[in-house]
C-alpha positions in Angstrom: 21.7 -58.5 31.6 17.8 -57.4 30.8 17.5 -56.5 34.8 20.6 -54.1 33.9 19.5 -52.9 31.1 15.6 -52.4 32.7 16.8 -50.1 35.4 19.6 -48.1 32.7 19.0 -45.3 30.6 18.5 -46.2 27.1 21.6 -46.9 25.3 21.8 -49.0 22.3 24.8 -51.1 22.2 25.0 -52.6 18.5 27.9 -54.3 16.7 29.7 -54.1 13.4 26.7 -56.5 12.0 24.2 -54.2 12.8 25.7 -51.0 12.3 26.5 -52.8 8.7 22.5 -53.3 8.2 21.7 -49.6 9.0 25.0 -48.3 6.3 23.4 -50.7 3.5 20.1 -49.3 4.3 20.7 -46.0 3.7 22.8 -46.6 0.5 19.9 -48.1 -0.6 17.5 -45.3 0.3 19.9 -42.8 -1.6 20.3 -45.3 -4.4 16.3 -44.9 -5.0 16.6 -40.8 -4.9 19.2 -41.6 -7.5 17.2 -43.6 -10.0 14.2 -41.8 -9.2 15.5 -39.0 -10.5 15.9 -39.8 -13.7 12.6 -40.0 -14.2 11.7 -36.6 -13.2 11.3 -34.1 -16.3 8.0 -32.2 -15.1 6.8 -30.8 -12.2 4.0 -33.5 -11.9 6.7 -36.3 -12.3 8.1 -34.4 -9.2 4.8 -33.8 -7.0 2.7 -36.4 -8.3 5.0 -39.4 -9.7 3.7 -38.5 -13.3 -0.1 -40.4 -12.1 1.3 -43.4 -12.8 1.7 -45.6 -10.5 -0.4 -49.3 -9.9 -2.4 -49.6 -7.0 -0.4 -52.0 -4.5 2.2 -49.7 -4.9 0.2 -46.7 -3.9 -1.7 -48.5 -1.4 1.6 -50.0 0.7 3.2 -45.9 0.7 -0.4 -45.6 1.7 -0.1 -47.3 5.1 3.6 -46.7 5.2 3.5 -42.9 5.3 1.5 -43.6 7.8 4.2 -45.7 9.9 5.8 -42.8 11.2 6.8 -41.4 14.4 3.3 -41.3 15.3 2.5 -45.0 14.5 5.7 -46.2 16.0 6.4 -44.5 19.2 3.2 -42.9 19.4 1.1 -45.7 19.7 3.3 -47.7 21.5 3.5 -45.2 24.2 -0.5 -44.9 24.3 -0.6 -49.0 24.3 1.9 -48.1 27.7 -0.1 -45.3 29.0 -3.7 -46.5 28.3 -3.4 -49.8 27.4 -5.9 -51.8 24.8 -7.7 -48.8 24.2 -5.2 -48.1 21.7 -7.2 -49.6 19.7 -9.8 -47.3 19.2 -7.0 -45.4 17.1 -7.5 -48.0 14.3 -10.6 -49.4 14.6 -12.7 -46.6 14.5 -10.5 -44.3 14.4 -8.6 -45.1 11.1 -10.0 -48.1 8.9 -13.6 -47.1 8.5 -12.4 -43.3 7.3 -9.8 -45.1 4.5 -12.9 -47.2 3.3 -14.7 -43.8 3.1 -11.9 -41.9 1.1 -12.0 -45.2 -1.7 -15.6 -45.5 -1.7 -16.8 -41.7 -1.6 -14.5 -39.0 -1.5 -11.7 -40.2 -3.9 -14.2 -40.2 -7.1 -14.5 -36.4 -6.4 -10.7 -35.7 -6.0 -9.4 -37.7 -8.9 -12.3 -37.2 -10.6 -12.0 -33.8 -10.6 -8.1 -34.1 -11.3 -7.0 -31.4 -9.1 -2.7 -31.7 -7.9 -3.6 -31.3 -3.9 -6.5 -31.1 -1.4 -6.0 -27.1 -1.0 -7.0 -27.4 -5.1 -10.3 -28.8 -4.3 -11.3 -26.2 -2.0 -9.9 -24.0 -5.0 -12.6 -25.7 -7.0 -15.4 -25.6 -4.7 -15.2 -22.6 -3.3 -12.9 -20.5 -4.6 -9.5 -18.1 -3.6 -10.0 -16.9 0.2 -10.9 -20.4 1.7 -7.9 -22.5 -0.5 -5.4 -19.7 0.8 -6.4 -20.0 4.3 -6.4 -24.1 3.7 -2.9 -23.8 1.9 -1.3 -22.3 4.7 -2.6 -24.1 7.7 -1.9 -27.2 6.0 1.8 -25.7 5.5 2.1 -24.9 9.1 0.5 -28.3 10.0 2.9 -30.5 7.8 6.3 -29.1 9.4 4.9 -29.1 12.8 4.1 -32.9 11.9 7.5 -33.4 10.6 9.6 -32.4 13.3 7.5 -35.0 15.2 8.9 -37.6 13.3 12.7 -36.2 13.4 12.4 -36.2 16.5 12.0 -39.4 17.2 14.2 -40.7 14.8 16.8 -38.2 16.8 15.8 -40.4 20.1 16.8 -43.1 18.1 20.3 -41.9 16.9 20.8 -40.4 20.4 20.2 -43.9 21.8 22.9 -45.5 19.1 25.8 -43.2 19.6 25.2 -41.2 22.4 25.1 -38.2 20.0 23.6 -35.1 22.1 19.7 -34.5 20.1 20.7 -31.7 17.9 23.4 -33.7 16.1 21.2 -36.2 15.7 18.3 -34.4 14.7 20.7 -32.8 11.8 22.2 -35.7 10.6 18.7 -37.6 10.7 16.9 -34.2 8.8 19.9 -34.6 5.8 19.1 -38.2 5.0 15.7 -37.0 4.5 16.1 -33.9 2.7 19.0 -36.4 -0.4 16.1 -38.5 -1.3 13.3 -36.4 -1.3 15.4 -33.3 -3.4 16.6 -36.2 -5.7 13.4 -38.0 -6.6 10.6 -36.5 -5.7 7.4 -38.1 -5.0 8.7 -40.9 -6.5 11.7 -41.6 -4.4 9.1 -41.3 -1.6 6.9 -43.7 -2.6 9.3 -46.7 -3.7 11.2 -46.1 -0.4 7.7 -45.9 1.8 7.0 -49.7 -0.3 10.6 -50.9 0.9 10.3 -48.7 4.3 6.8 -51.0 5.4 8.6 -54.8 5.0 11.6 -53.1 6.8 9.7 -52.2 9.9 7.3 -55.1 9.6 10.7 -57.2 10.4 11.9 -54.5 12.3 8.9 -55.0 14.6 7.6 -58.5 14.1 10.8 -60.0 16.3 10.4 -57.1 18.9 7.3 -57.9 19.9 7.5 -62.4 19.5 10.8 -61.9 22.2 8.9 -59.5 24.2 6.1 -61.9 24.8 8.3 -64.2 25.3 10.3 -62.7 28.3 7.1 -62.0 30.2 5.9 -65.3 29.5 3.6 -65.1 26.6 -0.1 -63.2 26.7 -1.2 -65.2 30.0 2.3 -63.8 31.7 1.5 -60.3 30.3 -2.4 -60.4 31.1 -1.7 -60.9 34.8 1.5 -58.5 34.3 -0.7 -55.8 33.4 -3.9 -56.9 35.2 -1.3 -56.8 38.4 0.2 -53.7 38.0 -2.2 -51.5 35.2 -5.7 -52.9 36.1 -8.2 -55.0 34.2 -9.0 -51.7 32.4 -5.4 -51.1 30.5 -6.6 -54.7 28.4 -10.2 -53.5 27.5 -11.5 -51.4 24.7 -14.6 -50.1 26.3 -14.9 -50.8 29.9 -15.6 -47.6 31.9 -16.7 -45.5 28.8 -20.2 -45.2 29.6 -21.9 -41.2 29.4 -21.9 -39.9 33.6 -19.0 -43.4 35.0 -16.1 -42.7 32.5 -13.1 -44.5 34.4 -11.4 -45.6 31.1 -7.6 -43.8 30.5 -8.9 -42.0 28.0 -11.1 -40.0 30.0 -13.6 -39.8 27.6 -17.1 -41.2 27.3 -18.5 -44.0 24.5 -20.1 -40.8 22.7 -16.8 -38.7 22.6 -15.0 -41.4 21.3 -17.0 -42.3 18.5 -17.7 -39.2 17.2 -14.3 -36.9 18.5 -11.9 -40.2 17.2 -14.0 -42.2 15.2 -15.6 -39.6 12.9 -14.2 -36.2 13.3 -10.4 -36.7 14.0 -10.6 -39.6 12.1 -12.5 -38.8 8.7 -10.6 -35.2 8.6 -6.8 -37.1 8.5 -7.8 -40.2 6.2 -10.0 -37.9 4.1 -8.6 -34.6 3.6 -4.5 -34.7 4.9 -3.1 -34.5 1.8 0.0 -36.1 3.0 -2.2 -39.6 2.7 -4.0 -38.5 -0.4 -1.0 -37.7 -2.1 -0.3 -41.4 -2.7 -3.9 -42.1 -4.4 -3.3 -39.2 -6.6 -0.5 -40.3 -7.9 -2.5 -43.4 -9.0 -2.6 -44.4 -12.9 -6.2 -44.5 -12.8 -9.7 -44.0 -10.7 -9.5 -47.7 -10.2 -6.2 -47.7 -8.9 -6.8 -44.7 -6.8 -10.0 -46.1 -4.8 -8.3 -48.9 -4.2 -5.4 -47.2 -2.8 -6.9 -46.6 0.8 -8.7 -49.8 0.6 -5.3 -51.8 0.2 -4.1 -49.9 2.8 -6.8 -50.5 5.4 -5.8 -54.6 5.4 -2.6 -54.2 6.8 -3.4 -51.5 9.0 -5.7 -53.4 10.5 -2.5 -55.8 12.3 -0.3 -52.8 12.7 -1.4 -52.9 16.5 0.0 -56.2 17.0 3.6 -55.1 16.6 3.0 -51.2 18.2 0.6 -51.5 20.7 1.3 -54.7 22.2 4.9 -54.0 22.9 3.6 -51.0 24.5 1.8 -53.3 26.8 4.9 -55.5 27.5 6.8 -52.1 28.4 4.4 -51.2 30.9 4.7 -54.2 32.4 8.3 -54.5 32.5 9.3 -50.7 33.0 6.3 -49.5 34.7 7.9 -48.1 37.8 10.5 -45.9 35.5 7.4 -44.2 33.5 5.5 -43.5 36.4 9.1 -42.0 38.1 10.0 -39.8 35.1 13.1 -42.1 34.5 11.5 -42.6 31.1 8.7 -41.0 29.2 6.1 -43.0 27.2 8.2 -42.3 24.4 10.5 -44.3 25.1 8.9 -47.8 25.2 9.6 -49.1 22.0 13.3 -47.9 22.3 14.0 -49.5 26.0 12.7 -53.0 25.0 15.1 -53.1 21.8 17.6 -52.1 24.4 16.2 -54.9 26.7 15.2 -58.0 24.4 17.6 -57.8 21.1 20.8 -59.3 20.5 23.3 -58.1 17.9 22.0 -59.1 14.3 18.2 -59.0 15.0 18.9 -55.4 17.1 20.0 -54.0 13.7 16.9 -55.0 11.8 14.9 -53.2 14.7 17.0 -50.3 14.8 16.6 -49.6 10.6 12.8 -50.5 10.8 13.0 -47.5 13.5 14.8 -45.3 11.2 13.0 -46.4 7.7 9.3 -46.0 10.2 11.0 -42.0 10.7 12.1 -41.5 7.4 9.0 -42.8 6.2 6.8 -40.4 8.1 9.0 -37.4 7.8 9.4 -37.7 4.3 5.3 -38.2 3.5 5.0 -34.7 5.2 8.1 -33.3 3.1 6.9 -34.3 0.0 3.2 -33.3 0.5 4.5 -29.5 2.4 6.7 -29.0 -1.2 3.3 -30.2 -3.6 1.0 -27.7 -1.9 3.8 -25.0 -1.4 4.8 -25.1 -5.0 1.3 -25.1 -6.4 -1.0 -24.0 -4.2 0.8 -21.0 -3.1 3.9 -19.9 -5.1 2.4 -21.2 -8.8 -1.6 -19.5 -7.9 -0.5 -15.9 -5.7 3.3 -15.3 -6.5 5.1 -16.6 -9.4 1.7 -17.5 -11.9 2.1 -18.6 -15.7 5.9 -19.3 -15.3 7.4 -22.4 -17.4 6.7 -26.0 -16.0 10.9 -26.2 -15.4 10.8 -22.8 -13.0 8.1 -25.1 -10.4 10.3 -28.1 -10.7 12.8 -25.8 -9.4 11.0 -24.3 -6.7 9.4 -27.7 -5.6 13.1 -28.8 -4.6 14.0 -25.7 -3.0 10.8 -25.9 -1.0 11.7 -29.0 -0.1 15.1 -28.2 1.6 12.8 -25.3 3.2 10.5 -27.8 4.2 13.5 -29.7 6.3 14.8 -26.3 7.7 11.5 -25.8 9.0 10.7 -29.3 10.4 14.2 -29.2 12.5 13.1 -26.1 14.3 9.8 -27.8 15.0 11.5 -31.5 15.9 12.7 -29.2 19.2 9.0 -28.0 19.8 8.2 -32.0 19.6 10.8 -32.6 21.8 8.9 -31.1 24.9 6.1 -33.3 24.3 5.8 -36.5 26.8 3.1 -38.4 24.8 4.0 -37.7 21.1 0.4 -39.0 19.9 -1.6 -36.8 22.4 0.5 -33.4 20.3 -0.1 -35.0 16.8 -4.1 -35.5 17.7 -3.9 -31.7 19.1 -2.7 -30.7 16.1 -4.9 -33.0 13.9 -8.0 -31.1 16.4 -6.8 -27.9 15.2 -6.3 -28.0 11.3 -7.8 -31.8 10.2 -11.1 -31.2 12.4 -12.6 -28.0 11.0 -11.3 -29.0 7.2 -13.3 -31.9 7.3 -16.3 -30.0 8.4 -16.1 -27.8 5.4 -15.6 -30.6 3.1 -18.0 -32.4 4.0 -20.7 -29.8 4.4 -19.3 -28.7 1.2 -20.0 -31.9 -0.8 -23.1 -33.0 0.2 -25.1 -29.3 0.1 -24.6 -27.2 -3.1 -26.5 -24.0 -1.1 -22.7 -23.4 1.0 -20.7 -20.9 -0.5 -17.3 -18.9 -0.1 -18.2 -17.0 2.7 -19.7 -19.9 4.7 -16.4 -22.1 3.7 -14.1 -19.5 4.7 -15.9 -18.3 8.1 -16.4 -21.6 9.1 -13.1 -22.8 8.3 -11.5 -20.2 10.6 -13.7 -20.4 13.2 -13.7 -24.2 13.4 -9.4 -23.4 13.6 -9.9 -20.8 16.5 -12.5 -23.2 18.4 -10.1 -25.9 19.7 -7.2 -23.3 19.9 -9.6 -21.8 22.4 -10.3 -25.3 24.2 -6.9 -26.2 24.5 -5.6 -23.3 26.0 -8.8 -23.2 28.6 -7.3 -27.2 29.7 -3.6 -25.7 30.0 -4.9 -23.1 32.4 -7.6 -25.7 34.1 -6.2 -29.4 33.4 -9.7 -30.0 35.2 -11.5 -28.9 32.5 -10.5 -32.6 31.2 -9.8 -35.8 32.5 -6.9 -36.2 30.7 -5.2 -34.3 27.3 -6.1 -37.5 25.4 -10.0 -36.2 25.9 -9.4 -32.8 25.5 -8.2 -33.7 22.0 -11.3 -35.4 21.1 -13.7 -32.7 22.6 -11.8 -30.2 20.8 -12.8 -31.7 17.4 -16.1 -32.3 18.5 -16.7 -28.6 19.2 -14.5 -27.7 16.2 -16.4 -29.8 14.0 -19.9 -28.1 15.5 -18.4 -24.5 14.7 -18.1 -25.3 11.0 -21.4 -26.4 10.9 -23.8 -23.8 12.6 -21.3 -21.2 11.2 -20.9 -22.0 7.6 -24.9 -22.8 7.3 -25.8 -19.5 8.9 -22.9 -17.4 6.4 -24.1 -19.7 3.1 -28.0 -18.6 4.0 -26.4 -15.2 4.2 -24.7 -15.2 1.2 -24.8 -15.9 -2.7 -24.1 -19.3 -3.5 -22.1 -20.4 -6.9 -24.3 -21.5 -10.0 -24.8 -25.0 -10.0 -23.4 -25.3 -13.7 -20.2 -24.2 -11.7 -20.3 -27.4 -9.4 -20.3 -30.5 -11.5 -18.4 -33.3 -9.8 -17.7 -31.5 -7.1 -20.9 -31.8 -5.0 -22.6 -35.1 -4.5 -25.5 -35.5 -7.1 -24.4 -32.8 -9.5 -22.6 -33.5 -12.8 -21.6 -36.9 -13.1 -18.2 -38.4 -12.6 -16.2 -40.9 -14.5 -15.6 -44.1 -12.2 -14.0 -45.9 -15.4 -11.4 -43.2 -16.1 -7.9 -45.2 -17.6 -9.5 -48.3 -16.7 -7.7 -51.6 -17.9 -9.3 -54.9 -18.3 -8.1 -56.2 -15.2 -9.4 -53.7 -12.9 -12.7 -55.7 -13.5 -11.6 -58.8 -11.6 -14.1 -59.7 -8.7 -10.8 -58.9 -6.1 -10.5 -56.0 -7.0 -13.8 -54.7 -6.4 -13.6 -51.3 -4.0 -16.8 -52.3 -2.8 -16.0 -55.9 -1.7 -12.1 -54.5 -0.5 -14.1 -51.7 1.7 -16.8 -54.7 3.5 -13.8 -56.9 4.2 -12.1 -54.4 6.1 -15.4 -53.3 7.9 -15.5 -56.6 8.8 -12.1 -57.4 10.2 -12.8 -54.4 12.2 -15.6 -56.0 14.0 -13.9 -59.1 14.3 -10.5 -57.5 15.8 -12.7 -55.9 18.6 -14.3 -58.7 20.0 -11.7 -60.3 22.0 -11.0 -57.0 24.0 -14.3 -55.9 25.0 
């Protein structure tokens, strides 16, 4: 039966148990919109959950905003493609930035208690550059979103045999109840319940996996048979002038192209992970927020990455055929490995992993639309009810948008390689202006706005130099990273050359929102117990450092 099912397309077959599991699921997703709802009366118990929620709340829609189609499929197809050097993609390339955000950047944003990230750049340095930010961060979030709609279309596809534009509608409408009903809220209570239901989703994926290809000594000499010795190392063949690694990329691009620039500009400045820290009761809760996150992230590529490893041992031939694409791995093995009962637990953590994703970027697009855009340059000084509206307009906009864009997705073969494009494009050169911005107070307007659109038009320039010349590259996974790279330079030499050029803002005009000016409040709303010793940002942040460390070593 698995031999049939290896060399078939992908077709789940479930049974009245599992199709039961998915039904009740859902109900219970809309049941949350519902009762969210009725705790929405303003427009920032609507966009920002009314800052009130506790820290392991925020922290687990943290991580699980995170889990989306990206995460999921993504990774597992890169832990297919390239193997262990997956890895980097959390180990540099996502912990030590969320330890970053608790420690040093969230103090400024909830400090400074702006509604978004586009606010900030309001703040610091003023109309042009947050209009410019607003809208690329519009465009970026419904590209983003119809990554993850489509993939929970593969999914639905794979269920019913519906052809991928029902699916991708019916999957888009789920979305679109819970989000319209409840807000940021309904968001984050089903991203809480959305991470233990894809943990178990995934957990018996991957323990039967290993299992049919005889544990990690039967996939070691699997992969080391078929893949190389390479697709289980982290940083074999990365060395400056003998790169041999899948990535195609050398120890230096990695480090600074994932692990700082692509890295820092998502976990730092996408507001579709910030969001969940601002909606934090207090500056306690909110710098823990990424620093809860960073614990379980840390074992997320147990359950993604390794399975991608078992499918390229097991369905090799059909990737490298065209049979399947790389996007399919996680998918084939559930059809593969899982009986009835435990097939429906997969199939909902796939769906909740989707919804999860999808409706992070939704909730995010409708905050920044609503106030950043429609509240500051069209509709100002309106009553607080007349943006509560709009927000849940925006937010069936939002969905519109991201189905047309689930089809762009759909052309992709490596959904990870398009989401770090995009992230090369918009994250990259944001960072570089934030950064820049909040460690000089000499940068001003001109020099954040020049720099900002510059550092966009850099890697749009790179990429389409690798489409005509795929030499250009070893692969598109390195193109990514060296598109960052030279976006992240552009900021740099351009904003510093335009701020030496130009008038910078009075310092009185900057407190708390460069570093060393002003001072900002780190016991804002505090409660006794944010004092305990476990609690302690600094001591969260170092234990995750750690783990980091100690997570490489083995795969070296």
């Amino acid at each position: 039966m698995v031999l049939a099912a290896a060399n078939s397309g992908i077709r789940l077959d479930l049974g009245w148990v599992d199709y039961l599991m998915i039904i009740v699921y859902f109900a219970v997703v809309i049941g949350i919109g519902f009762t969210a709802r009725r705790q929405v009366r303003t427009s920032m118990d609507f966009f920002l959950s009314g800052r009130s929620m506790p820290a392991w709340i925020t922290g687990l829609a943290f991580v699980s905003a995170n889990l989306g189609a990206t995460e999921i499929l993504g990774m597992a197809a890169n832990g297919a493609q390239i193997g262990m050097a997956t890895l980097h993609y959390y180990l540099v390339g996502a912990v030590p930035a969320m330890v970053f955000l608790g420690l040093v950047m969230m103090p400024f944003y909830y400090g400074s208690k702006v509604r978004s990230v586009p606010e900030f750049m309001l703040r610091r340095f003023g109309k042009a550059p947050h209009l410019v930010n607003s809208i690329a961060f519009a465009v970026s979030n419904v590209l983003i979103a119809g990554i993850n709609l489509y993939a929970m279309a593969i999914v639905i596809e794979a269920m019913l045999g519906w052809p991928e534009w029902l699916a991708i509608l019916v999957s888009a409408a789920f979305v679109l109840a819970y989000i319209t009903l409840g807000g940021l809220s309904s968001a984050i209570y089903n991203e809480v319940m959305q991470f233990f239901v894809i943990i178990a989703g995934l957990v018996p994926l991957t323990i039967v996996g290993l299992h049919r290809v005889g544990g990690w000594g039967g996939l070691t000499e699997a992969i080391k048979n078929t893949q190389g010795v390479q697709h289980l190392q982290t940083w074999a063949g990365t060395g400056i002038g003998d790169v041999t690694n899948p990535i195609g990329a050398n120890w230096l691009a990695i480090v600074l192209g994932l692990g700082f620039v692509l890295s820092f500009g998502y976990w730092t400045t996408n507001f579709t992970e910030v969001q969940r820290a601002f909606s934090a009761k207090n500056m306690s809760a909110a710098r823990r927020t990424p620093l809860i996150a960073a614990l379980p992230k840390l074992f997320i590529p147990f359950i993604v990455v390794i399975p991608g490893l078992i499918a390229a041992a097991v369905v090799g031939n059909q990737f490298a055929s065209g049979a399947l694409t790389y996007n399919d791995a996680i998918p084939k093995l559930i059809q593969m490995y899982l009986p009835t009962g435990v097939l429906g637990i997969a199939v909902t953590g796939l769906l909740a992993s989707f919804m999860a994703g999808m409706a992070a970027n939704v909730s995010s697009f409708n905050t920044v639309f609503t106030y950043d855009i429609w509240q500051r340059y069209i509709k100002p000084n309106m009553p607080d009810l007349h943006y509560l509206k709009t927000g849940r307009w925006v937010t069936v906009a939002g969905v519109l948008v991201g189905i047309g864009t689930a089809f762009l997705a759909a052309q992709a073969g490596n959904i990870m390689t398009y989401m770090q494009t995009l992230f090369s494009f918009f994250n990259a050169p944001l960072f570089g202006v934030f950064i820049l911005g909040l460690l000089w107070k000499r940068m001003t307007t001109a020099g954040a706005l020049w720099g900002y659109v510059l550092g966009i038009i850099a890697p749009t320039i790179t990429w389409i130099a690798y489409l005509v010349n795929p030499e250009l590259f070893a692969t598109a996974t390195a193109e990514t990273l060296y598109g960052a790279i030279i976006s992240f330079v552009t900021v740099l030499v351009v904003a510093v050359v335009v701020s030496l050029a130009t008038k910078p803002k009075d310092v009185s005009e900057l407190g708390g929102l460069v570093y060393g000016v002003g001072k900002i409040d780190m016991t804002a709303g505090a409660v006794a117990t944010d004092t305990a010793w476990y609690r302690s940002p600094a001591l969260l942040g170092t234990v995750a450092l750690v783990l980091c460390v100690a997570l490489y070593l083995p795969f070296l």
